[in-house]
ZAVOMI-439953 format. One line per 3 residues: number of its first residue (from 0); their letters; for each residue x, y, z of N, C-alpha, C. Coordinates in steps of 0.05 Angstrom, whole numbers. Example, Ala and Ser with C-alpha at 12.3 -4.5 7.8 and 13.67 -1.06 7.14 Angstrom:
% ZAVOMI-439953
0	AS	264:-114:156:246:-90:156:264:-66:156; 257:-45:142:273:-21:143:258:1:157
//
This chain:
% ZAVOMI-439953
0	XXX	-320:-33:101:-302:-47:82:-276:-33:78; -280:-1:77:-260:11:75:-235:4:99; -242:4:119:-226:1:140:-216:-30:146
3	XXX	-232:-48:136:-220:-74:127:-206:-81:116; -203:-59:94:-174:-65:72:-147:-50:93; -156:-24:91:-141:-10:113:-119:-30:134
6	XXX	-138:-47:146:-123:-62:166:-105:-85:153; -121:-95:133:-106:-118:123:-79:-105:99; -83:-90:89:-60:-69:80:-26:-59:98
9	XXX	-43:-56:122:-26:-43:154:-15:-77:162; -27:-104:159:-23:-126:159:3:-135:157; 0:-131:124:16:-139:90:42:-117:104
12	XXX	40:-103:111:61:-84:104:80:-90:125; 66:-93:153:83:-99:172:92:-117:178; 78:-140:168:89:-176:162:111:-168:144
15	XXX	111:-152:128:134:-164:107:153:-146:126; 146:-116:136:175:-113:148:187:-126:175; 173:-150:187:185:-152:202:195:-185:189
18	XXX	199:-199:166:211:-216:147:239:-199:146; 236:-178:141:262:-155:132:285:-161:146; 262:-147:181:285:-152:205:299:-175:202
21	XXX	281:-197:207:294:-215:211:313:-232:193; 312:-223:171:339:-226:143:352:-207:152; 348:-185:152:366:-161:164:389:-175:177
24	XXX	375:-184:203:394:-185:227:418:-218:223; 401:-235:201:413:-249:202:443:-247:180; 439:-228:160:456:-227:142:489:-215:151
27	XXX	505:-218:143:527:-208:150:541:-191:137; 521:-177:122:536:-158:99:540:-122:123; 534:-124:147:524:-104:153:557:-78:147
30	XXX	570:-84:152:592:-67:132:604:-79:120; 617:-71:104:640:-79:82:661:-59:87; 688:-67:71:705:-57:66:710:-31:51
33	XXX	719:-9:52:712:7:37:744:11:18; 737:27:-5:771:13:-24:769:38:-38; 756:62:-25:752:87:-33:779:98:-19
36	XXX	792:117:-38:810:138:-36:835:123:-40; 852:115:-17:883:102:-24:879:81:-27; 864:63:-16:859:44:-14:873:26:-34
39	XXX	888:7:-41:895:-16:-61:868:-33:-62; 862:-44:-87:824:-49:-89:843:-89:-91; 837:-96:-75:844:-134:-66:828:-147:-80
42	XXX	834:-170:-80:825:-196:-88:796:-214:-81; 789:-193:-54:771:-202:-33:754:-180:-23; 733:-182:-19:718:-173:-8:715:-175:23
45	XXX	705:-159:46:709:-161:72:684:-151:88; 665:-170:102:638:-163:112:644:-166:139; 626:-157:153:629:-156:178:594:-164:190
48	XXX	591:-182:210:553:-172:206:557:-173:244; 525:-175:250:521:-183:284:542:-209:290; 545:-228:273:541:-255:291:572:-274:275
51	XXX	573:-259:250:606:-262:244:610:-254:229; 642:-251:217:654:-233:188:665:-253:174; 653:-238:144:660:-262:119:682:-249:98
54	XXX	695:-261:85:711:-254:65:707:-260:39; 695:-249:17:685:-262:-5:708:-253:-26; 722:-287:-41:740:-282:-57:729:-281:-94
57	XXX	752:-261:-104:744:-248:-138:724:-279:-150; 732:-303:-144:719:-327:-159:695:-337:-153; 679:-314:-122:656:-318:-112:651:-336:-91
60	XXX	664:-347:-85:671:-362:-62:673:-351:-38; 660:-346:-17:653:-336:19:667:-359:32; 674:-350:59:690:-356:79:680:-345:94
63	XXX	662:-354:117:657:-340:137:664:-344:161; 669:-334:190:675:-341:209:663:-331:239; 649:-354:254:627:-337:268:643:-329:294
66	XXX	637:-314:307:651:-298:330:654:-320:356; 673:-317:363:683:-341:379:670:-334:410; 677:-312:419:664:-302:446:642:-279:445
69	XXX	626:-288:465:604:-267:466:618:-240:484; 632:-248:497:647:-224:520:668:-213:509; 683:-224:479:694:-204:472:696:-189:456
72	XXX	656:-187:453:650:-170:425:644:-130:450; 644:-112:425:640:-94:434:610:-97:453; 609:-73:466:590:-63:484:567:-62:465
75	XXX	581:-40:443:552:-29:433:549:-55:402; 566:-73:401:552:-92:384:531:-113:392; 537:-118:416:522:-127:445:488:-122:443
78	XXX	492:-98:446:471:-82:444:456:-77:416; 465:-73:400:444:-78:370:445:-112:366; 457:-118:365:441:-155:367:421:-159:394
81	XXX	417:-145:410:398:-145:432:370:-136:421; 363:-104:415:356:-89:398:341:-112:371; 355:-114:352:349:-135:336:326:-161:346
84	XXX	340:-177:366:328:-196:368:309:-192:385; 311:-169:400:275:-160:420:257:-155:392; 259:-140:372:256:-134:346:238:-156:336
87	XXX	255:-177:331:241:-207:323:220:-213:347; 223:-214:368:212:-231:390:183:-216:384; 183:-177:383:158:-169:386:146:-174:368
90	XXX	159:-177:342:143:-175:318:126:-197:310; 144:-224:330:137:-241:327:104:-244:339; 109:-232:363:82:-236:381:60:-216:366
93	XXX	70:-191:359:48:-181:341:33:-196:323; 50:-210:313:35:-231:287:13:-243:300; 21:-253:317:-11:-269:332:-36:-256:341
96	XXX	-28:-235:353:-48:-209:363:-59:-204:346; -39:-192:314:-55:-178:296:-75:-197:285; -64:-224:276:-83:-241:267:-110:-243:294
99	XXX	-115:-250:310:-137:-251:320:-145:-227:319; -139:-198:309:-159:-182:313:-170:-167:285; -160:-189:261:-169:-184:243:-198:-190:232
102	XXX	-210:-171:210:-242:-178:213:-240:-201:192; -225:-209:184:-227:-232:161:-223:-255:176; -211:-254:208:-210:-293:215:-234:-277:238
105	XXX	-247:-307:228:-269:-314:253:-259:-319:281; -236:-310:292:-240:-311:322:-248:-286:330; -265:-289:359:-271:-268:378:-293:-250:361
108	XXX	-317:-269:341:-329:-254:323:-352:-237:340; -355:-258:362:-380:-252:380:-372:-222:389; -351:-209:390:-347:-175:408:-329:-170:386
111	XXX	-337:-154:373:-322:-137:345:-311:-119:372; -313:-102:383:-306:-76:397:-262:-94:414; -273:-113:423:-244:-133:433:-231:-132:407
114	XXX	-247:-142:382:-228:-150:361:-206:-130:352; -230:-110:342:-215:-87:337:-190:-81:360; -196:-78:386:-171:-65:405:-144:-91:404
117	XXX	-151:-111:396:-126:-144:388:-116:-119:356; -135:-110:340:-116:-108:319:-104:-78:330; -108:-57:338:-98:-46:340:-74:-46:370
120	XXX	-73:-63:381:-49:-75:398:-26:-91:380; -31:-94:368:-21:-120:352:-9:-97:329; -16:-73:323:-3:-55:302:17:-31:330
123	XXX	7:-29:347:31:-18:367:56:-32:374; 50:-61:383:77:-74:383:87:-76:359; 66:-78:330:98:-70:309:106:-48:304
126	XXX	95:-28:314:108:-5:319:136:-5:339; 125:-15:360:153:-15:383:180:-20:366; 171:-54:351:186:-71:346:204:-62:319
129	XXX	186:-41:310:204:-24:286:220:1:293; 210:11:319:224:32:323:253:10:346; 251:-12:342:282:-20:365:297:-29:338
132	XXX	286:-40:317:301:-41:293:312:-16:284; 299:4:282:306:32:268:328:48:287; 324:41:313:350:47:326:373:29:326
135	XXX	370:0:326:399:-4:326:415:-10:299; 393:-5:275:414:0:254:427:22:249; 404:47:262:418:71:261:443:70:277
138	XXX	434:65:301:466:66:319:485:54:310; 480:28:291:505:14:289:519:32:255; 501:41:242:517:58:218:523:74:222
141	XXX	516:94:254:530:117:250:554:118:269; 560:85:279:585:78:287:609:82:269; 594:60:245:612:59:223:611:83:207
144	XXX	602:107:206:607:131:191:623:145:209; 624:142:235:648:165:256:667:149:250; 671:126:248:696:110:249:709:110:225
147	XXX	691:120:201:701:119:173:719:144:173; 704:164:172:707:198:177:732:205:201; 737:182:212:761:188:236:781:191:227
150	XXX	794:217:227:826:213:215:844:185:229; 840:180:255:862:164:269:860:129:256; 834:139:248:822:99:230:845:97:209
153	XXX	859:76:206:872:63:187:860:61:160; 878:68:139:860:72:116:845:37:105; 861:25:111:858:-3:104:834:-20:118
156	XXX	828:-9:144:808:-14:160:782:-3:159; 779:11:141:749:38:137:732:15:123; 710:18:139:690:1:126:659:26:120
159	XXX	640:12:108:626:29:95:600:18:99; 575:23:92:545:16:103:541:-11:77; 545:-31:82:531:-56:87:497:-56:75
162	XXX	498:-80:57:465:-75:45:448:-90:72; 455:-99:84:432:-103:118:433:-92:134; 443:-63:130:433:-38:147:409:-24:122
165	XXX	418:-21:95:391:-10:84:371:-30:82; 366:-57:83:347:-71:85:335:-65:118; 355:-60:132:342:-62:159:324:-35:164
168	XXX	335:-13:156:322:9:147:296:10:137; 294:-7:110:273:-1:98:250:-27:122; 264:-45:128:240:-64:150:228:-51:160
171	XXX	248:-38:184:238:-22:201:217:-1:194; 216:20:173:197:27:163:177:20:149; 178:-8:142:149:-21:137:140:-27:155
174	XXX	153:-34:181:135:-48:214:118:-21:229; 140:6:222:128:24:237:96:36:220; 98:31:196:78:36:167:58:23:173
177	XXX	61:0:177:37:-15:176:25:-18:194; 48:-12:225:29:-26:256:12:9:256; 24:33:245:1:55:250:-19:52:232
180	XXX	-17:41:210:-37:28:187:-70:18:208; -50:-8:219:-69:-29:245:-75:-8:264; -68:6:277:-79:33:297:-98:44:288
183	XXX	-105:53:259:-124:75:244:-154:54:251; -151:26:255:-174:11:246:-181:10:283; -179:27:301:-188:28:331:-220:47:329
186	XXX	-235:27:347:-259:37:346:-267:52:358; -287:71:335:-300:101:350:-318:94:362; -312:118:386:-339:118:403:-365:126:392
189	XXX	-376:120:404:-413:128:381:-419:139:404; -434:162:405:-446:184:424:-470:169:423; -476:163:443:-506:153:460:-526:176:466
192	XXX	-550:174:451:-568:200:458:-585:181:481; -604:197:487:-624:190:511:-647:182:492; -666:157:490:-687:152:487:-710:169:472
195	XXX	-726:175:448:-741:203:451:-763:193:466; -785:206:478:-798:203:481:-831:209:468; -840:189:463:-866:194:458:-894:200:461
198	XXX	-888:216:444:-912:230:462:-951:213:461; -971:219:473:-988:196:471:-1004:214:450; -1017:192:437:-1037:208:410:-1062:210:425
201	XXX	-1080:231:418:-1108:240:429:-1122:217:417; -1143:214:428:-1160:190:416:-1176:210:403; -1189:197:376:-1203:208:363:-1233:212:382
204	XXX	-1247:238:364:-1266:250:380:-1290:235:372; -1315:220:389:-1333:201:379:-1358:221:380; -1350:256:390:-1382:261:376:-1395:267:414
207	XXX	-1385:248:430:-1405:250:458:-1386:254:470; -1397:268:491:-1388:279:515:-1407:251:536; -1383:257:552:-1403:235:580:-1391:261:602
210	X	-1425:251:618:-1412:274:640:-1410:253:663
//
């Protein structure tokens, strides 16, 4: 039982971080504007995300605008929307794995030993799928922290970490949490002894000898 919760715990944790990713990747807050130091503090707000950049004005009102070419976004933005969406795709497929190798749905009841190895496959791919999230948010903030920190960056242009790099952060470490969660529930080998043997009982003594 203990290890039943265990799994369905490692479940919960990695379903919800891979919900994260996938808000993560879709949100466009991933930097903002930063209005620290000289900066004149504007009227507007300025986001930037994977897939387009929005401008949110003092009366609350967004403007967004999605990126017109795929070839004339950076290399390495290219690449964390790649990252990201392999991210979704595995997490996605884990969900199915993990569900069939959970002890609470009746498939594959007939071989517990299969079940178990579906849930603990099914907690490695959300492992994968959290460590490709955990890299390309990393990569893409510590873009935007060399680029902040660059003397040659325009002060007006410094942007700053974006709340869907810390959501993407914290996903990612719920997928990697919970798919080792689903790993802990892999079945032990049981050491096989040999048979004892028994030994035969003397028949009781009736008193006669026969010759």
């Amino acid at each position: 039982m203990a290890s039943g919760g265990l799994q369905l715990l490692g479940f919960v944790l990695a379903f919800l971080g891979w919900i994260g990713i996938i808000i993560s990747t879709a949100m466009p807050q991933w930097k903002m504007a930063s209005y620290a130091g000289d900066n004149i503090v504007t009227a507007q707000a300025l986001y930037e995300g994977l897939w387009m950049s929005c401008a949110m004005q003092s009366t609350g009102q967004i403007q967004c605008k999605v990126y017109d070419s795929l070839l004339k976004l950076e290399s390495s933005l290219q690449a964390t929307r790649a990252l990201m969406v392999a991210a979704i795709l595995l997490g996605l497929v884990a969900v199915f794995v993990s569900v069939t190798g959970m002890k609470c749905m009746k498939c594959m009841e007939d071989d517990q030993v299969k079940k178990m190895r579906m849930a603990v496959f099914g907690g490695v791919i959300f492992i994968v799928a959290g460590l490709a999230a955990l890299v390309a948010t990393s990569w893409y903030g510590n873009r935007v922290a060399r680029a902040f920190y660059d003397p040659f960056t325009p002060v007006n242009t410094r942007f700053e970490f974006g709340s869907a790099l810390f959501i993407g952060w914290a996903a990612a470490s719920l997928a990697i949490l919970g798919g080792a969660f689903l790993c802990c529930s892999c079945p032990r080998r049981e050491t096989s002894y040999p048979p004892t043997r028994g030994y035969p009982k003397n028949a009781p003594s009736t008193g006669k000898d026969y010759v």
